[in-house]
N, C-alpha and C positions, 0 to 999 in steps of 0.2 A: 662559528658555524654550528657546535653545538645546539648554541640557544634558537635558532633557525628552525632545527631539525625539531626542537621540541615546539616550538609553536605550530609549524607546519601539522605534526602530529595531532595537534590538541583540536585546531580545527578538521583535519578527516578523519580522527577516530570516534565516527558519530553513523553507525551502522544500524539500524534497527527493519527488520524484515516484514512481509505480509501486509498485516492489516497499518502498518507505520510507517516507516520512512528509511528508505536507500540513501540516506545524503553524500555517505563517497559518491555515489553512482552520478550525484548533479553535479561534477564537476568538468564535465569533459562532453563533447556534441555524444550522443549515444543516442540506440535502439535496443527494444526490449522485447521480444515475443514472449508473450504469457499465457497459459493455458491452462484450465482445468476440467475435470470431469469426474462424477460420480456414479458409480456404479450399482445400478439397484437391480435386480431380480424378486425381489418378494413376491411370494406365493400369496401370501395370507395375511395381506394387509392395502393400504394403495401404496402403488409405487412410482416415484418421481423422479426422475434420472436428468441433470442436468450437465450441461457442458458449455464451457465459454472460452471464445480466445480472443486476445486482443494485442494489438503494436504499440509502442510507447516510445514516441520520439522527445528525445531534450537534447536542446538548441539552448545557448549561453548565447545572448543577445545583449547583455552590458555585464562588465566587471570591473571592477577598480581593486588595485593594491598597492598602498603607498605605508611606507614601512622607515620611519626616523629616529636615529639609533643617538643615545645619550652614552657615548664614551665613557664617561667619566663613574658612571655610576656600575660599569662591568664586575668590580672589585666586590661590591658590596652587596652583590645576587648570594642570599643562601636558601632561600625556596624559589617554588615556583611560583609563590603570588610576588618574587621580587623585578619577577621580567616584564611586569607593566610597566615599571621606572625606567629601564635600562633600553626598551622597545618602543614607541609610539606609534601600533599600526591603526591604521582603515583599511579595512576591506569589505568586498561588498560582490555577488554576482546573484546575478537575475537570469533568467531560463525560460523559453514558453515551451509546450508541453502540447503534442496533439497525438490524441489516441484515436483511433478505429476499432470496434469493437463490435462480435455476434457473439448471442448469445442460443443456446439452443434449448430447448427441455422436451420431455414427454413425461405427460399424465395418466396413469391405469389404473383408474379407482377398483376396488375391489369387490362392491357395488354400483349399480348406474346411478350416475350422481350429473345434475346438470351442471355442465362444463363443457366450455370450448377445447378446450385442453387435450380429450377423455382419447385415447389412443391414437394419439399421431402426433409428428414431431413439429412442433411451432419454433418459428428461428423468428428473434431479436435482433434489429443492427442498427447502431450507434455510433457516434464520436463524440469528444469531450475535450476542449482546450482550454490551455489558460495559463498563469503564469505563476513561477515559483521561485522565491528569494532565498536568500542566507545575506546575512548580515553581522557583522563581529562587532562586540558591544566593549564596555569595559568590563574591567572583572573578567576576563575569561569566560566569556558568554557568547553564544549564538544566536540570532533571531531567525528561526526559521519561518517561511509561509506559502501557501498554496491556496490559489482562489481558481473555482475552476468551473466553466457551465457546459453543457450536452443534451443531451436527445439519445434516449436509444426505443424505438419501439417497433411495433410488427408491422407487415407491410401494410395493412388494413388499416393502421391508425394513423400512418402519417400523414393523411390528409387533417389528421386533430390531433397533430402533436403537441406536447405540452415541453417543455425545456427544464429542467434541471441544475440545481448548484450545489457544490461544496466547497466547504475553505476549511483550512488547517493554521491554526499559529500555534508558534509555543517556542520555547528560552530555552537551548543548552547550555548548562552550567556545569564546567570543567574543576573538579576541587584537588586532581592528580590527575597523572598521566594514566593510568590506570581504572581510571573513575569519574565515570558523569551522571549523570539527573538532569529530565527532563521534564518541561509541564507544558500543559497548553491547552485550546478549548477545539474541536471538531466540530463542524457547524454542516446539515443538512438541510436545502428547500426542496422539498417535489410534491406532485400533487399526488395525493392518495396516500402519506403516511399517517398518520394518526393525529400529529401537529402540520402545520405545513410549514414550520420550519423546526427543527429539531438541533440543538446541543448538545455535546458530549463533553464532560471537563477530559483528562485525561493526565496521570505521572504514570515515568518511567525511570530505572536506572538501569546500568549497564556497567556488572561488577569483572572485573580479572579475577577469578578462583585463583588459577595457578597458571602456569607458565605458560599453557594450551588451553584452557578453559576458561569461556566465558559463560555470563547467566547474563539475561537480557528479559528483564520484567517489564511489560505495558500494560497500565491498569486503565480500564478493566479489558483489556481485546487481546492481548497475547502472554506468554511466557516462551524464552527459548535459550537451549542448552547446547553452547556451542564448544567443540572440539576442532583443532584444528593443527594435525599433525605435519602441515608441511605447508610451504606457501601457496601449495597448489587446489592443495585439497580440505574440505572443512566436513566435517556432520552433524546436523543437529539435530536436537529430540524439540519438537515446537508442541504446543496445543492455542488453541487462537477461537476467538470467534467473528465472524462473518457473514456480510447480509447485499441482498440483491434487488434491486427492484425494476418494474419495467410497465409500460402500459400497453396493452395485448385490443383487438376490436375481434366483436363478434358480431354476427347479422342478427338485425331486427324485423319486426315485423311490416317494415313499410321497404326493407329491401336495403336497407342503406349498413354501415357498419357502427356500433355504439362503442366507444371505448371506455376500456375498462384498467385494470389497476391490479399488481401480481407485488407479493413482497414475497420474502423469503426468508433465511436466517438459517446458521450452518455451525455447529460447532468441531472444531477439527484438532485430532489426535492423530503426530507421524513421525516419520526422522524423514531427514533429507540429505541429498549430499550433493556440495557446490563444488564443482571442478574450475580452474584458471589456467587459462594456457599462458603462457610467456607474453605473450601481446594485448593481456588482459581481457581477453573474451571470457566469460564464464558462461558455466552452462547448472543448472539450480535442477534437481529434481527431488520431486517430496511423492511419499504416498503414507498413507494411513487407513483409520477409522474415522466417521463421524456418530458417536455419539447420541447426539441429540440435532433435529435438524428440523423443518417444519417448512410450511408458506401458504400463502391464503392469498383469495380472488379478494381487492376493494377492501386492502386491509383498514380499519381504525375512519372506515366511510359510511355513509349512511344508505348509499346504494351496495348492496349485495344480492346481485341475481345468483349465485351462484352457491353451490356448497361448498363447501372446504374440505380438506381430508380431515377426516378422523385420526389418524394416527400414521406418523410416518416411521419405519425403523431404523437402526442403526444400517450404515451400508459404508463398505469403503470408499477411497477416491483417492487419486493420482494429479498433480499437477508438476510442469514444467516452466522451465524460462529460459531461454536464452539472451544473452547482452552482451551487445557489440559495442565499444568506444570509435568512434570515427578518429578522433583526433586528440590531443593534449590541449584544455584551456589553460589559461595563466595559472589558476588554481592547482588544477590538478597535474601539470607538470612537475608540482614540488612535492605531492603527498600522495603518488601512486606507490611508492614502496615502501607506504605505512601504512597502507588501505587495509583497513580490518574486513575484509571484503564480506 
């Protein structure tokens, strides 16, 4: 039963937050509301105040777990890389994923600067589906992946919407109970970024300090420093970077709406703290500082009617989440009371 408990383990303690990847969270039907918002007041500068929410449903649509036990070789386990001989598993679940999602901002240049934007509140609304794996390898390995297309833009432009993709792979590699590393490559398509398609390699580890502390490094897009006094309660100190994009229309001169192209970029400094009730709902809230933060009209394009800000300042911001499991899949029946949540 031991050896059970430890593989179960090795496959759900693969937590990484934000800009990465929940993978306990993919093991069970769930919903996820997520929210964020910024806070700008500037006097004497432009000031850009965004806000966005969205739902996150995942649905386990195929699983497999077949798990063939070699008896004889029980005796002669004395590490962990000796449970490959004594185990023979496959396992595998696949998940689709549909989000809804508005986006909101306002723009108040500090001078008149041409923009659609320029004192009023413009709302963004989208969806985004697609499908995401886990896969057990040899060696104590993970194949994670996520391929995913959408649409989010303003009501003026849906008549010239443009569609959206991203996809996520990359290899958990378990060397102790205590200790993983991760790699993989981030892939971006949309129109108006600089390339129109875009990659990002990306490592990660995910160290035990001590008996309540973890460190959780993703290079280059997060760091975060978790405590976690009790099964219920966790807080982290996170710093992360994060980016947005959408395509916005504004009128032209024959009457009609021209669209256009908004990016953004955010870098975020906070602690957070996730609570878990007994049924496993959690509830995730963060606030902080940003730093450094920015976004421009028709970034990395050759049309640019418009100006861009000058200078955007530090300004805090708050976000939430709540997540509900509906139910237990095969997976996650075995490894909810080893969820590094």
């Amino acid at each position: 039963m031991r050896l059970y408990l430890i593989f179960f383990v090795l496959i759900a303690n693969t937590a990484l937050y934000s800009q990465s990847f929940i993978l306990n969270q993919f093991f069970q039907p769930s919903l996820t509301m997520n929210g964020e918002f910024t806070i700008d007041n500037t006097k004497n500068a432009d000031s850009w105040t965004l806000g966005r929410i969205n739902a996150n449903l995942i649905i386990p649509v195929k699983s497999k777990l077949d798990v063939k036990l070699n008896l004889m070789d029980i005796f002669n386990i004395k590490s962990l890389s000796d449970v490959k001989d004594f185990a023979k598993v496959k396992a595998y679940q696949i998940f689709w994923t549909f989000r809804p999602q508005v986006s909101a901002v306002r723009y108040r240049p500090l001078f008149p600067k041409q923009s659609p934007f320029a004192d009023s509140i413009n709302l963004a609304y989208g969806v985004q589906t697609g499908v995401t794996g886990l896969h057990l390898l040899s060696k104590l390995r993970i194949l994670f992946y996520s391929v995913n297309v959408g649409v989010q833009e303003e009501i003026r432009t849906i008549p010239k919407l443009r569609p959206y993709g991203n996809a996520l792979f990359g290899v958990v590699n378990f060397d102790r109970i205590l200790f993983y590393w991760y790699y993989g490559i981030a892939v971006g398509a949309s129109e108006g970024q600089r390339w129109p398609v875009m990659a990002v390699p990306f490592i990660g580890v995910d160290l035990h300090l001590a008996k309540k502390f973890w460190w959780n490094i993703t290079l280059p897009v997060q760091t975060r420093f978790e405590w976690k006094p009790s099964r219920f309660v966790k807080l982290d100190a996170v710093a992360g970077l994060g980016s947005y994009s959408w395509g916005f229309g504004s009128p032209d001169n024959i009457g009609d709406y021209s669209r256009h192209y908004l990016s953004g970029y955010q870098f975020r400094t906070g602690l957070a703290i996730n609570l878990k009730t007994k049924r496993g709902t959690k509830f995730y809230l963060e606030g902080g500082y940003m730093p450094f933060r920015g976004f421009r009209f028709d970034a990395g394009r050759t049309n640019r009617p418009f100006d861009n800000p000058i200078d955007l300042k530090p300004a805090p911001y708050f976000a939430f989440s709540i997540y509900y499991g509906f139910k237990k899949s095969l997976m996650g029946s075995n490894v909810e009371n080893f969820l590094n949540f």
